[in-house]
Legacy VTK file of the C-alpha trace (Angstrom):
# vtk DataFile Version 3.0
C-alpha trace
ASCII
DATASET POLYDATA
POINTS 416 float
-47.926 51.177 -26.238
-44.864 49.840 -28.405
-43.704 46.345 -26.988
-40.597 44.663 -27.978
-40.771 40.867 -27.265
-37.234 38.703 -27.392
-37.097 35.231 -27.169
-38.095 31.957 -29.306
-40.294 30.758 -31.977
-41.771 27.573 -32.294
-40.653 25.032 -35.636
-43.565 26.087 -37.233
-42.227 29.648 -37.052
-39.264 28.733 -38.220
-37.938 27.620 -34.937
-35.103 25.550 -34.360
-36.672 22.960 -31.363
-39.736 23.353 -29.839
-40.293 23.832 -26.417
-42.776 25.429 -23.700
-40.841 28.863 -23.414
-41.643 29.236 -27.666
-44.873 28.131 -27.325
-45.789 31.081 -24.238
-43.491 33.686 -26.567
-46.122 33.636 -29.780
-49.250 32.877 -28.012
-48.294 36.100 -25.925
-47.355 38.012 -29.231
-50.655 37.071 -30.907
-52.954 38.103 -27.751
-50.925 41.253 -27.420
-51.500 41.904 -30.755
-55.160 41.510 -30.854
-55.425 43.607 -27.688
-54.126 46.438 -29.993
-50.533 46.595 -28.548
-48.075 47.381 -31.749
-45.601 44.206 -30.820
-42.373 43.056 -32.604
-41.107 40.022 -31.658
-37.216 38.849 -32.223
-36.643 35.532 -32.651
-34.077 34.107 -31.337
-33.955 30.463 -32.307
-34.420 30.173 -36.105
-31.939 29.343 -38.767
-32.302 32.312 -41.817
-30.974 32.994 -45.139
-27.824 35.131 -45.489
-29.192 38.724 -45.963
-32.613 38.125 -44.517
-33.635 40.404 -41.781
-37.151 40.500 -41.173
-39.668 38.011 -42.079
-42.861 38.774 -44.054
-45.649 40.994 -43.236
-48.014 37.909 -42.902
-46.424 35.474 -41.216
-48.309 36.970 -38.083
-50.374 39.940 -37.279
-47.122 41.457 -35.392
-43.393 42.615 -37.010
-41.301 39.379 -36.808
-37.588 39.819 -36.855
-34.933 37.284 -36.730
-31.593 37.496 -34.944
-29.753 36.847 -38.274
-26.072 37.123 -36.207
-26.549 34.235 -34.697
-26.890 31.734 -37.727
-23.235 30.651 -38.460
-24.028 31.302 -42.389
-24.340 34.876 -42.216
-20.938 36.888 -41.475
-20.114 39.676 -39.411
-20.803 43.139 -41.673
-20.127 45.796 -40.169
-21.946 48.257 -41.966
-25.272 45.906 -41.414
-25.219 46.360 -37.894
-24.745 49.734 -37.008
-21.491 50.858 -38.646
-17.925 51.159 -37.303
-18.729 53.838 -34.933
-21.088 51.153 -33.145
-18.313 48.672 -33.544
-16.048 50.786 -31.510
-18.558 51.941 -28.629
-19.270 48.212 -27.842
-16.154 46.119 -28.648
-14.443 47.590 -25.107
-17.703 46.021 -23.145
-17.671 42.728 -25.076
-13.900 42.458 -23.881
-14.613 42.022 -21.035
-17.611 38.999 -21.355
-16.102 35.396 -22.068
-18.727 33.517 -20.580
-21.663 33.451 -23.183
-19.696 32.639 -26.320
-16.813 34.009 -28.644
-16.258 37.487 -28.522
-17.186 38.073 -32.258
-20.226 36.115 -31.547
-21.384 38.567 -28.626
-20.312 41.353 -30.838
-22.413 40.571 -33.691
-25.692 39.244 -31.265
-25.171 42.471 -29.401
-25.494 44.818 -32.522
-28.410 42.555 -34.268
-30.321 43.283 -30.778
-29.393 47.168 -30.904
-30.482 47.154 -35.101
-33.620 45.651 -33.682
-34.309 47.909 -30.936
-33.691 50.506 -33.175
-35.616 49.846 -36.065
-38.671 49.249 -33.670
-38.205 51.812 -30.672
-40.164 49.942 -28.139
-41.883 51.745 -25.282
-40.642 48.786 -22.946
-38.683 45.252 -23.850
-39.883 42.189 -22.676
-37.217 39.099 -22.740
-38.198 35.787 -22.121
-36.095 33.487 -19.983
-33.155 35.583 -17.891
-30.639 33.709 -20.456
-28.105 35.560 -22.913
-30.998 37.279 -24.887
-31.592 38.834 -21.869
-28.032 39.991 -21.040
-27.372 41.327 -24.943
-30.812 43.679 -23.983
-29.207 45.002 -21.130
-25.932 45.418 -23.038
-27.529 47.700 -25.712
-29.487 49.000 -22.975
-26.601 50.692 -21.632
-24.368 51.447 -24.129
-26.806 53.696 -25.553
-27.854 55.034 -22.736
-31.747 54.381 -23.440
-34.024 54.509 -19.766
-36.053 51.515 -21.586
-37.602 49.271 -19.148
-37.103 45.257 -18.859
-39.204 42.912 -18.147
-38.046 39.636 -18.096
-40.266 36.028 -17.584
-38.268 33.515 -16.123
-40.042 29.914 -16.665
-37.447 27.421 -15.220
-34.551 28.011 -12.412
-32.958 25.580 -10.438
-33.435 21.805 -11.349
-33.229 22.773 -15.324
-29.990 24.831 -15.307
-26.996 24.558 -14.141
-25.923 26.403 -11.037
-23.506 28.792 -12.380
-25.511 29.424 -15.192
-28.472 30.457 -12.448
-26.114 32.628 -10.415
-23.687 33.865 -12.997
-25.992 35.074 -15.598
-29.546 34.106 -14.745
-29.345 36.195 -11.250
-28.284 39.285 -12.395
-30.473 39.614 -15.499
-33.475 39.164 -13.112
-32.224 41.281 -10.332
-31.790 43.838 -13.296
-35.448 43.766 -14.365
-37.844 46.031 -13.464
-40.577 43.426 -13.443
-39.907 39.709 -13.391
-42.726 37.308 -14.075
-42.922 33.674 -12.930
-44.914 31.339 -14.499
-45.398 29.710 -10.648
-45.229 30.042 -7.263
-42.385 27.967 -6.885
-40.515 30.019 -9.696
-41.664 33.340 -8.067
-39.868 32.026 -4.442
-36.740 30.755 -6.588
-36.605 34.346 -7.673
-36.513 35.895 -4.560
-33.954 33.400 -3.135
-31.777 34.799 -5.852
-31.989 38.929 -4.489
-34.904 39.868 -7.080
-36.973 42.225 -5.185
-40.390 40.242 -4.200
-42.193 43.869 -4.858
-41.122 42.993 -8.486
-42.043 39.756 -9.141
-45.358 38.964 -10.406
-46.559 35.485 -10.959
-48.581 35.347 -14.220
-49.096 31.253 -15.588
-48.545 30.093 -19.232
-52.135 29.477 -20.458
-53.667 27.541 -23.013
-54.749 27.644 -26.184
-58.519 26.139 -25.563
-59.645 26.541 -28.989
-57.397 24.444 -30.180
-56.859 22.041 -27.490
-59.937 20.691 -26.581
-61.726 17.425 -26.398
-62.064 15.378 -29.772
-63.314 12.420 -31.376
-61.071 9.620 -30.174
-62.520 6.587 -32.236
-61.707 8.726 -35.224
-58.067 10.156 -34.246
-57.045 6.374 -33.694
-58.177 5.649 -37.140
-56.165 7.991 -38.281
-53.069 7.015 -36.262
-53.326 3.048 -36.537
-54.333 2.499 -32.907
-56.437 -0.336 -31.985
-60.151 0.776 -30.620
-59.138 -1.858 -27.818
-55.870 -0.431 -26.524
-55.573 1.740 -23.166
-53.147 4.307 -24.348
-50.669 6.622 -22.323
-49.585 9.178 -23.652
-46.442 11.221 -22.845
-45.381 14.787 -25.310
-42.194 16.541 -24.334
-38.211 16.462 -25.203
-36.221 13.353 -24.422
-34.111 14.660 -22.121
-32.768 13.355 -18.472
-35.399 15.750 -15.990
-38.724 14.145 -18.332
-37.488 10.744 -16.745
-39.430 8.862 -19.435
-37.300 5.801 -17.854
-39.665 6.436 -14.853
-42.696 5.999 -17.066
-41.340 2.760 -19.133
-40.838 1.440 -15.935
-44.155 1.714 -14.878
-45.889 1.017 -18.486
-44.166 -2.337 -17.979
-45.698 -2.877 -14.387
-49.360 -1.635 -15.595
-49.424 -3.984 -18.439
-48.735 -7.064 -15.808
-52.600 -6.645 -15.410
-53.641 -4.301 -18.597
-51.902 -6.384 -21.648
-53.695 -3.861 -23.914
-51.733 -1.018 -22.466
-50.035 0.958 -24.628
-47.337 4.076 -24.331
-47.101 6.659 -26.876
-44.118 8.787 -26.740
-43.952 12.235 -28.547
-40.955 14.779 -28.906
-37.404 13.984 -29.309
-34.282 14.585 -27.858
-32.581 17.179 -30.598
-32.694 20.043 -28.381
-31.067 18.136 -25.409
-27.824 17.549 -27.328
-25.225 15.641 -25.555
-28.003 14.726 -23.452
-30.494 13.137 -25.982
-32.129 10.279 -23.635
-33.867 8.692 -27.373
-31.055 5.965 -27.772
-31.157 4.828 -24.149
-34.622 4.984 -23.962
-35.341 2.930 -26.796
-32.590 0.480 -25.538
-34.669 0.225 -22.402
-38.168 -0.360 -23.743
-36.197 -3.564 -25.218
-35.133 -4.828 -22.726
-38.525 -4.713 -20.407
-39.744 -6.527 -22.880
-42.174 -4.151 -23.604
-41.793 -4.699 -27.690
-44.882 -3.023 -29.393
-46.599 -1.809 -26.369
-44.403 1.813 -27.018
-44.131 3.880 -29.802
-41.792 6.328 -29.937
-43.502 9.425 -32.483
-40.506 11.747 -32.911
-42.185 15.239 -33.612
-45.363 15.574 -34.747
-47.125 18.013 -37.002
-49.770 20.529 -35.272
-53.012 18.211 -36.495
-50.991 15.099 -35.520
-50.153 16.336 -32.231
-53.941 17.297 -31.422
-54.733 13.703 -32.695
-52.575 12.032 -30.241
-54.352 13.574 -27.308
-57.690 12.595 -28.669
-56.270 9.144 -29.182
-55.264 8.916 -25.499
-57.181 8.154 -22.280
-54.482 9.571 -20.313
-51.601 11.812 -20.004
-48.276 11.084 -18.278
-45.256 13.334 -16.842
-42.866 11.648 -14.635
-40.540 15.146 -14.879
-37.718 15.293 -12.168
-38.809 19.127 -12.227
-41.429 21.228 -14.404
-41.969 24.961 -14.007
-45.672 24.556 -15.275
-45.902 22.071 -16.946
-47.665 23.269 -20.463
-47.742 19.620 -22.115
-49.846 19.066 -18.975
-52.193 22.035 -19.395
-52.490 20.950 -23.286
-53.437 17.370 -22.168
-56.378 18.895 -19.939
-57.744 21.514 -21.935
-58.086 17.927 -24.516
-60.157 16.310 -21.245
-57.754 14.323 -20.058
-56.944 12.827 -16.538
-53.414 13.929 -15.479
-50.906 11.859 -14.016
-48.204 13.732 -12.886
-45.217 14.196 -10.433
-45.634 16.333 -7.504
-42.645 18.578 -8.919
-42.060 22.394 -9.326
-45.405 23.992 -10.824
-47.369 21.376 -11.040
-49.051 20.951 -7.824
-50.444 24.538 -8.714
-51.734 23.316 -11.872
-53.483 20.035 -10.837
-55.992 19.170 -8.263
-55.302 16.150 -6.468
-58.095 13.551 -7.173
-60.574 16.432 -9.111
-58.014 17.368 -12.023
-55.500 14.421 -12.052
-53.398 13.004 -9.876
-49.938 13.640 -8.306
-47.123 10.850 -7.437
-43.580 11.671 -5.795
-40.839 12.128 -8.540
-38.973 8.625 -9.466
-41.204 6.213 -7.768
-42.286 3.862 -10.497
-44.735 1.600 -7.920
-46.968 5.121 -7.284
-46.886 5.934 -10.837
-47.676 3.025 -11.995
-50.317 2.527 -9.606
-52.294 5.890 -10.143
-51.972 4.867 -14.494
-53.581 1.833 -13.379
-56.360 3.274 -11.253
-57.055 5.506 -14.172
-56.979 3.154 -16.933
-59.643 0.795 -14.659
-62.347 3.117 -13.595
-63.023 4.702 -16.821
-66.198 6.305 -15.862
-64.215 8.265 -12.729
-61.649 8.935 -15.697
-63.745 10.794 -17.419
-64.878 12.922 -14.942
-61.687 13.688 -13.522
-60.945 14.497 -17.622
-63.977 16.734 -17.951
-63.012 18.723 -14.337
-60.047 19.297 -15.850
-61.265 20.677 -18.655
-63.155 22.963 -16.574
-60.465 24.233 -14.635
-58.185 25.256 -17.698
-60.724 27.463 -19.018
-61.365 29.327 -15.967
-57.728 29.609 -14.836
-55.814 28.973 -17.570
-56.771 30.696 -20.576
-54.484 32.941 -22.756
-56.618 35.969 -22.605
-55.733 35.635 -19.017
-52.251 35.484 -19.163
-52.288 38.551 -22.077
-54.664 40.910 -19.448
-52.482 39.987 -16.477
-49.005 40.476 -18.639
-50.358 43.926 -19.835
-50.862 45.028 -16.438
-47.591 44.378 -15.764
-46.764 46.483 -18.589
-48.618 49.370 -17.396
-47.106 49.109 -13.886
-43.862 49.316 -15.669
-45.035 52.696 -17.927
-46.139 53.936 -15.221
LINES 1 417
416 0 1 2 3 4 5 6 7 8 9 10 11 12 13 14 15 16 17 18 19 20 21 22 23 24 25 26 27 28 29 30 31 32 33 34 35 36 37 38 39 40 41 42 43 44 45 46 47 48 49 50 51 52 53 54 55 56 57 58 59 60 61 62 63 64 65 66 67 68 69 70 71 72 73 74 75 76 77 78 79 80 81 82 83 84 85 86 87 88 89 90 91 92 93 94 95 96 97 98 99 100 101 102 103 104 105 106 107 108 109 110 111 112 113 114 115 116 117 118 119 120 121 122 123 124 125 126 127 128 129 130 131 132 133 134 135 136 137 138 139 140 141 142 143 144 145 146 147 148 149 150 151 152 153 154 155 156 157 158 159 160 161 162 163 164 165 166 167 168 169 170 171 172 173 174 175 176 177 178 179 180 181 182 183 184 185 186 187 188 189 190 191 192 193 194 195 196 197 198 199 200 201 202 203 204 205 206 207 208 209 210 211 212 213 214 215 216 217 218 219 220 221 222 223 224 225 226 227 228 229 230 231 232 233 234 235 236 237 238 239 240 241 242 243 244 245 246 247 248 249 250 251 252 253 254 255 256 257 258 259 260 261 262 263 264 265 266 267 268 269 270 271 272 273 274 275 276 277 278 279 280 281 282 283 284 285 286 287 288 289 290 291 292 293 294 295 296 297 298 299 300 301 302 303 304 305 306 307 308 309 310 311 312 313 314 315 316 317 318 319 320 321 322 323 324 325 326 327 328 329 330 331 332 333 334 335 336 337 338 339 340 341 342 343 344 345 346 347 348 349 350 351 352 353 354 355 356 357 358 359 360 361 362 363 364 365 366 367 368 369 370 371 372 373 374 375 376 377 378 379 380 381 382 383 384 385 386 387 388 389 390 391 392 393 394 395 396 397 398 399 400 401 402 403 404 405 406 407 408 409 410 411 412 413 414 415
């Protein structure tokens, strides 16, 4: 079997912004891999050279390309993408699509993805997210006539997209597919509401990777990142952007330390990715003005050990999301031990278990949030139960060898 996986990479990758949808692509490229599938994964999201094509042999134990059309360095050359007889087959389609960017940028995205589909000749493609990687596959797909099959992972519909984004383009690359996976329930339902064929859909979760997230040696992690041995810490990881409502979760820091004075918030990610939309400013206006001072400390992006040693550092994890598909920062937290306190949004009922896991409050109520951080941060003993259940539960639902076995399957439905 020959897979050909298209989406993003995380920063470490080379990666432009980081993000649960990068983190699923390469942890499903290295599991296919050591399951003996030859895999190539484009990515999508990283910023190249001029002239540089494919990245080096080991960089991972799959081919990595890059989509270098889509950096604004590297020009349009003809002869690099298929020659003029290419040119002329697909200009006439890419006429007639204004909606996902310039015409000479869909030209040139459209002929990096043929050169890559090419070069590899893939048994099937898999895409992830229904966005316009998905759309340039199906493009190439029938220009050239190929009977390749698509399957296509959608992680996040309506309440992270825009509406005509979901039913413009979204919609029709799933409905095109001839398997979608959902990372949820509630994504595999959102699906269906938008005329993909429930026969089709198959609901396979992100997992975790447990090796590396798992519990550590707090006492030494807040050594290493200044934090007092005295301090109740919550900790939040994800982008600053309006649906993580980390206003929600300031909010109720700033109740929770009316009785806790030694609680502390520690905020990691940043809001690069959301553009327009970056929440950091306005959040860090905010902390000011509940007086909240040092109690918050806003990390910015953090390097893989850092990262690991903020969850060891924590007692608990936080997500006061307006909507999560999964939820992977969530996962991540529990496969480290720790209790969950979470909205009762999208995916994430599915992932936690009321009072065994973590906990669940409704979306924008600061009082409940704030209540079930301080119930956690009080009973410490019940804390770490909950922590070590949770634990538990990731590595017996939630693993990546899993998700690999169940996505293969999928594959072989497909071949079939």
């Amino acid at each position: 079997m020959r897979v050909a996986l298209i989406g993003p990479v995380p920063p470490h990758m080379g990666g432009m912004t980081p993000g649960g949808v990068a983190t699923h692509q390469v942890h499903l490229a290295d599991g296919l891999a050591a399951a003996g599938v030859e895999t190539a994964l484009l990515a999508t999201n990283t910023s190249v050279s001029p002239g540089c094509w494919r990245a080096p042999k080991n960089s991972a134990a799959y081919g990595l390309y890059r989509v270098v059309a889509q950096t604004r360095s590297v020009p349009a050359r003809v002869q690099a993408y298929g020659g003029a007889v290419s040119v002329l087959r697909y200009l006439p389609r890419v006429m007639r699509m204004r909606r996902v960017g310039s015409r000479a940028e869909v030209l040139r995205n459209a002929l990096a993805y043929r050169r890559f589909l090419v070069e590899v000749r893939p048994d099937l493609v898999h895409v992830q997210h229904p966005l316009e990687r998905c759309l340039y596959a199906r493009m190439v797909r029938r220009i050239e006539g190929w009977r390749l099959p698509l399957v296509v992972t959608a992680h996040s519909l309506f309440g992270e997209h825009a509406e005509p984004t979901i039913h413009q383009l979204m919609a029709p690359n799933l409905r095109a597919a001839e398997r979608v996976i959902a990372v949820s329930d509630h994504i595999a339902d959102q699906s269906i509401a938008l005329g993909v064929d429930a026969k089709r859909v198959r609901v396979i979760r992100s997992g975790v990777d447990t090796h590396r997230f798992q519990p550590r040696d707090r006492s030494a992690a807040r050594r290493r990142l200044r934090i007092s041995f005295e301090a109740a810490v919550v900790l939040f990881v994800g982008n600053l952007e309006p649906r993580k409502q980390v206003d929600v979760l300031l909010r109720a820091v700033a109740q929770v330390r009316k009785q806790i004075a030694a609680a502390r918030l520690l905020v990691v990610g940043s809001g690069e990715s959301a553009g327009a939309e970056d929440q950091t400013a306005r959040l860090v206006r905010l902390t000011t003005d509940l007086g909240l001072g040092d109690a918050v400390e806003f990390m910015g992006q953090l390097s893989e050990d850092e990262l690991l040693d903020a969850y060891a550092a924590a007692d608990m994890f936080a997500l006061a999301s307006s909507s999560e598909a999964q939820g992977i920062v969530a996962l991540e937290a529990m496969a480290c031990g720790l209790p969950v306190v979470a909205t009762e949004v999208g995916g994430l009922p599915a992932t936690i278990d009321e009072g065994r896991t973590g906990f669940l409050v409704p979306p924008g109520d600061v009082a409940a949030l704030a209540q079930r951080i301080l119930g956690v941060l009080l009973e410490p003993e019940r804390a770490a139960a909950i922590g070590a259940a949770a634990r538990h539960e990731v590595e017996q639902r939630f693993s990546w060898k899993r998700a690999v076995e169940a996505t293969l399957e999928v594959y072989r439905e497909v071949l079939d």
